[in-house]
N, C-alpha and C positions, 0 to 999 in steps of 0.2 A: 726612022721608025724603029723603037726596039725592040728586041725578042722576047719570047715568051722564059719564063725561068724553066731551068731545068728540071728536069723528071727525073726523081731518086728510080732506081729498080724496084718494080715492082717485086710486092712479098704476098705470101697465101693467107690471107685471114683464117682465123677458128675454124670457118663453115667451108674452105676450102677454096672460095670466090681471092680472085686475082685484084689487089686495088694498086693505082699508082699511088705513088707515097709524095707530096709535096713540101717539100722544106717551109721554111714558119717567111715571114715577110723577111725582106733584108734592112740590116741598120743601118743608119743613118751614114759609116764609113766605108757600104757595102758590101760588108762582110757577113756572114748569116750562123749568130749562134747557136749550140746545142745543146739544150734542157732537158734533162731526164728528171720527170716530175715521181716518177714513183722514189728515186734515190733520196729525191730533197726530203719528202715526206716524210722516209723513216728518217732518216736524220732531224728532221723537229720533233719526233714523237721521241727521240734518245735524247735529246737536249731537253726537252721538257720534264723526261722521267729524271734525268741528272740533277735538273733546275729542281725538285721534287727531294731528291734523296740530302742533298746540300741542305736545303730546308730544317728537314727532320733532323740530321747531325746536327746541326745547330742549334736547335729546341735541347737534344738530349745534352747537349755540352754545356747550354748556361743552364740546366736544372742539375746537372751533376757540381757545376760552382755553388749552386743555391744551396745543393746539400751541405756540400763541404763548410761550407761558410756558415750553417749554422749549426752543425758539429762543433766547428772549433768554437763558438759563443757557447754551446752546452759545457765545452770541455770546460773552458773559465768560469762557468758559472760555478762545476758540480770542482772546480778546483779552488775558487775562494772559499765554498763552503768547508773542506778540509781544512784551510788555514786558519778559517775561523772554526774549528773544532780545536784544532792543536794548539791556540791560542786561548785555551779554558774555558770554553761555551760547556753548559751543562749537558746533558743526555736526554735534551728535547727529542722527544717524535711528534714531529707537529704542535700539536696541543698538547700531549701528552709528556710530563716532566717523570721519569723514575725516581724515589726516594731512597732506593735499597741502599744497604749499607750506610745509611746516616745515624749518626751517635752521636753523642756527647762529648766531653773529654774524661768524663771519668767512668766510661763505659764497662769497662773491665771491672771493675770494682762494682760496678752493679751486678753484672752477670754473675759475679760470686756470693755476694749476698740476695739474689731472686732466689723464692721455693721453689724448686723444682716441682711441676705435677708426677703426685705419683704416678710411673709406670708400673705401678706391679697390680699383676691382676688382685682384684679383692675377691672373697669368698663367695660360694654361691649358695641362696638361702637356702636351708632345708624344706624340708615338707613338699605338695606338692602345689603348692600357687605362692609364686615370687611377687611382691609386693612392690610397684616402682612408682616412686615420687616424685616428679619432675617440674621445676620451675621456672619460668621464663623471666628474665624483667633485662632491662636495659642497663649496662653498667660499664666503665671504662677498666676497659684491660689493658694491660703491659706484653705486648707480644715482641719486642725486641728491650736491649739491655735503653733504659731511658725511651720508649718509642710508646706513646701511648694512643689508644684504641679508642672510640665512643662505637660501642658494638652492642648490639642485639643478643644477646647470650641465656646464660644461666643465673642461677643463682650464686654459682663457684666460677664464673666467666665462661672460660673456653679453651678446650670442649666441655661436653657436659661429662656426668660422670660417667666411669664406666659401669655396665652391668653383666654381672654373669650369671648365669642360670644353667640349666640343666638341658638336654636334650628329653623332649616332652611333657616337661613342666608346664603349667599355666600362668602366663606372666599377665598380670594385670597393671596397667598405664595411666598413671591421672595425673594428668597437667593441670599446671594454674598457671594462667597468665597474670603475671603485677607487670606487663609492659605496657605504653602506651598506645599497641595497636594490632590487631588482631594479627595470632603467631596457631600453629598447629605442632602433632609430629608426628614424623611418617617411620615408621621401624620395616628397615629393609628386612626382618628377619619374620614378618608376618604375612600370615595367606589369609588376607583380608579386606572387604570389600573398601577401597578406598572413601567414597563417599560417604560413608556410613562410620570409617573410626578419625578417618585425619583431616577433620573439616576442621575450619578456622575456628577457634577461641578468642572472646570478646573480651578486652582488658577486662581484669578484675573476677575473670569467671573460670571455671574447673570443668573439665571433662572426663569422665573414665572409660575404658574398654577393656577387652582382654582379648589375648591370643595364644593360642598353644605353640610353643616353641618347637617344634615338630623337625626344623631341621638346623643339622651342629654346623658350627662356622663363626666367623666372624663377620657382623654386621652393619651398617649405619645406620645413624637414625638421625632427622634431621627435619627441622621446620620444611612444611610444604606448602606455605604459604606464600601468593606470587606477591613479587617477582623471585621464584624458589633461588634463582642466582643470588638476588642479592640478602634474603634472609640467611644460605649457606652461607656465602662471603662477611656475612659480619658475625661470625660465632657461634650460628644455631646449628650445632651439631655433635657426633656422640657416635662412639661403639657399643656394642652387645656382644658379648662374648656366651655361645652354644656350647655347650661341654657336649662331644659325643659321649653314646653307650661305652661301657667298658672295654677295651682289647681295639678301638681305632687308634689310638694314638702311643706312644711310647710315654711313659712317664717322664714327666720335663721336671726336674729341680729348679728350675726358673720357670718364669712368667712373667713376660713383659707385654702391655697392651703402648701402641703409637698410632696417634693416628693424625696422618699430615692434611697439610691444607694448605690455603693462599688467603695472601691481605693485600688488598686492593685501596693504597691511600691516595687521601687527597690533599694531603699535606705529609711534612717529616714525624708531624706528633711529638718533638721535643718539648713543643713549647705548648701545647694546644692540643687536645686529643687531635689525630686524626680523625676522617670520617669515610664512608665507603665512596668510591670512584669506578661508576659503571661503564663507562668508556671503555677505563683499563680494561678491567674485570671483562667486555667483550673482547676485548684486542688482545687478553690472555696476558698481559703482560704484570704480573705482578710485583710490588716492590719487597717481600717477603714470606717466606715459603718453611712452616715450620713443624715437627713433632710435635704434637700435643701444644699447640696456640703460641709456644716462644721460642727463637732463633735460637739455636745452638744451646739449650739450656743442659743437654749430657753432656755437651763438654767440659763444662764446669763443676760438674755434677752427674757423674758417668754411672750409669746401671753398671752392676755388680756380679759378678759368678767367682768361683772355683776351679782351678783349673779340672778339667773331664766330667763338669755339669753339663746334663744336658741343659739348654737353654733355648726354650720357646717366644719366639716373637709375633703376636697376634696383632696383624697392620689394616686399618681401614685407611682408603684413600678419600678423605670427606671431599676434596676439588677443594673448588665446585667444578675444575674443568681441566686441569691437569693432572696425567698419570704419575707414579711413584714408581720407580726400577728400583729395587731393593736389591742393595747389597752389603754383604760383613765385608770390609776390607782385612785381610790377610788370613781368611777362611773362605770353604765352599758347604753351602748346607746341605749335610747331612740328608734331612729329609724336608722336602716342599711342597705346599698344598695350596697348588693356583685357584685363584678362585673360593679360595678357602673352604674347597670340597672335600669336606669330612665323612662320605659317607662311608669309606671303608681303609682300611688299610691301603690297598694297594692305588687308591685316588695320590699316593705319594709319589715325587719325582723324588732321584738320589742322585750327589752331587753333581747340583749345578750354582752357578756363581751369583747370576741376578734375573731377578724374576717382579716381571711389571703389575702391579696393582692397579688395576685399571679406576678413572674417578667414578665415588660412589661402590668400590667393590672391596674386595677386605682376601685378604694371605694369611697363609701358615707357614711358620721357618723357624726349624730344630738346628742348632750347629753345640758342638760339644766340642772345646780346642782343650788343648792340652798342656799348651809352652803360655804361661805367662805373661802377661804385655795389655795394650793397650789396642783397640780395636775399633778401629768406627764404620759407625752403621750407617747409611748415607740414601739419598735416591742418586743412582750413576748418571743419569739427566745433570750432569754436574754444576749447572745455570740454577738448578734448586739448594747445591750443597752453595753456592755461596749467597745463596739467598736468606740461608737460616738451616736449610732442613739438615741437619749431621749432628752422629752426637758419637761417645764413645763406650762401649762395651769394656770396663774394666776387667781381666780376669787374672786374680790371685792379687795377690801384694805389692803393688808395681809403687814408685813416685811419679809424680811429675805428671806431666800431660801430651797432648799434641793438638796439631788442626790437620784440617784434608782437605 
């Protein structure tokens, strides 16, 4: 008969009650083993959380290959394109081709036989109502040496002419348009209800208005007919020169009007006018940036002083969308009048070096040098000096020339 199995020692339950404690069935080699079922447990919930974190390291480790490996196809990609830059690919952006700096082979020789437009201020009429004739018509300009333009302009191309007047004078305005599509103009220098003086002009028809010239400065004036960008960008544009009252300003022995701007091509124009490119023209990137409508045309052809002239520089910035930082290389001006705020003497700043015209706004800049030499006058945005816009201030007797 066998015995019964043995009875482990009795232990206290929770509630304090005595139970005997009986071992689990015996094995098969009647040996009786021991299982502690809370130990195993947390040992699967650790194994499972390891089973878990392996896992995740793993996801991060082939997405961190994924990166790499299409790093290195960006880096080949953005490194043939360099080769095929240095290998004489043009100066594509995208769609967009730059024409700047394309000539001819006999460019030089052009640039010295082009008229220069005069810079010098013309006279301002007597009496008291200025009389202003202005005409529109469609015509090809020459805005770099051999670079031709199919532009929207004047009757004299681009810009229009200058005009001066008096402070509180009556300027009276009558355009004619001979273009093929309705053009207006807007004169930054009037307090006037727009709808009522600078509404579009019907080819072939004439409008007049007047405004009291009420405050001195230097102006623009400019078609404001949309797309106003693009009637600016192809030539319709112009300064007005305000003479303050007596005792604002220092008597200048020079007088020079500039007024820069941007050419927005669709082609080089060597061969074929160019024509306006409104892409560029948003993307600001112009392929020519000049004084008064022609690339470097003072160089060849440099404004004039004396040594210890005063010498006034009256500057609109027509854009249509880039500022003009003016400055004289190898002088500091005298006196400067941001904003071309004339209304008193003391609206002047004293020597400072370059002073920014904002697009559509207009400066004043007195410098009076003393030594002899050649001097250029440039925007320090220096991506516009080799765009066109530089020219040089001759003073005294000098030969020869320079570039900047």
């Amino acid at each position: 008969m066998s015995s019964a199995p043995p009875v482990t020692p009795s232990r206290p339950s929770s509630n304090g009650a005595v139970h005997a404690q009986r071992p689990p069935t015996g094995s098969a080699n009647g040996t009786i083993p021991y299982k502690d079922s809370d130990s195993n447990a947390l040992w699967a919930v650790v194994s499972l959380m390891l089973g878990i974190l392996v896992a995740v390291l793993g996801f991060f480790a082939l997405m961190m290959w994924a990166d790499a490996h299409n790093a290195k196809d960006a880096a080949n990609r953005a490194a043939a394109k360099v080769s095929k830059a240095a290998a004489g690919a043009t100066s594509d952006l995208g769609a967009l081709r730059s024409y700047a700096g394309a000539a001819p082979s006999n460019a030089d020789a052009l640039a010295a036989a082009h008229k220069p437009f005069s810079a010098a201020l013309p006279a301002a009429p007597a009496g008291p109502v200025a009389d202003v004739n202005l005409t529109l018509k469609d015509v090809t300009v020459q805005i770099a040496p051999g670079v031709k333009y199919s532009g929207w302009a004047w009757a004299g191309g681009a810009p229009g002419p200058v005009i001066h007047v008096r402070q509180g004078q009556l300027v009276k305005i009558t355009l004619t348009n001979k273009g093929a599509i309705p053009h207006s103009v807007d004169f930054h220098a009037a307090r006037i209800a727009p709808d009522k003086a600078f509404g579009d002009v019907m080819p072939g028809k004439s409008v007049s208005y007047t405004f009291r010239a009420n405050d001195a400065g230097v102006f623009m004036y400019h078609c404001g007919t949309k797309p106003v960008l693009m009637h600016i960008a192809n030539g319709m544009y112009g300064a007005i020169v305000v003479d303050p009252k007596p005792g604002v300003l220092p008597k200048a022995d020079k007088n020079y009007v500039l007024v820069a701007s941007e050419w927005y091509l669709s082609s080089d124009g060597l061969k074929a006018p160019a024509q306006f490119n409104m892409d560029k023209a948003h993307a600001r990137m112009p392929d020519w940036m000049t004084f008064n409508g022609y690339a470097g045309q003072y160089v060849k052809h440099p404004l004039t002083a004396r040594p210890g002239e005063l010498v006034r520089f009256w500057i609109v910035d027509a854009g249509p969308s880039i500022d003009t930082d003016f400055h004289v290389v190898g002088t500091i001006f005298d006196n400067a009048y941001p904003f071309a705020d004339l209304s008193s003497p003391t609206s002047a700043l004293h020597n400072v070096q370059t002073v920014t015209v904002p697009a559509g706004g207009g400066g004043v800049f007195d410098v009076k040098i003393g030594k002899p030499g050649l001097y250029p006058f440039v925007s320090h945005a220096f991506a516009a000096v080799d765009e066109g816009q530089v020219g040089l201030l001759k003073v005294g007797n000098v030969k020869g020339t320079m570039s900047h």
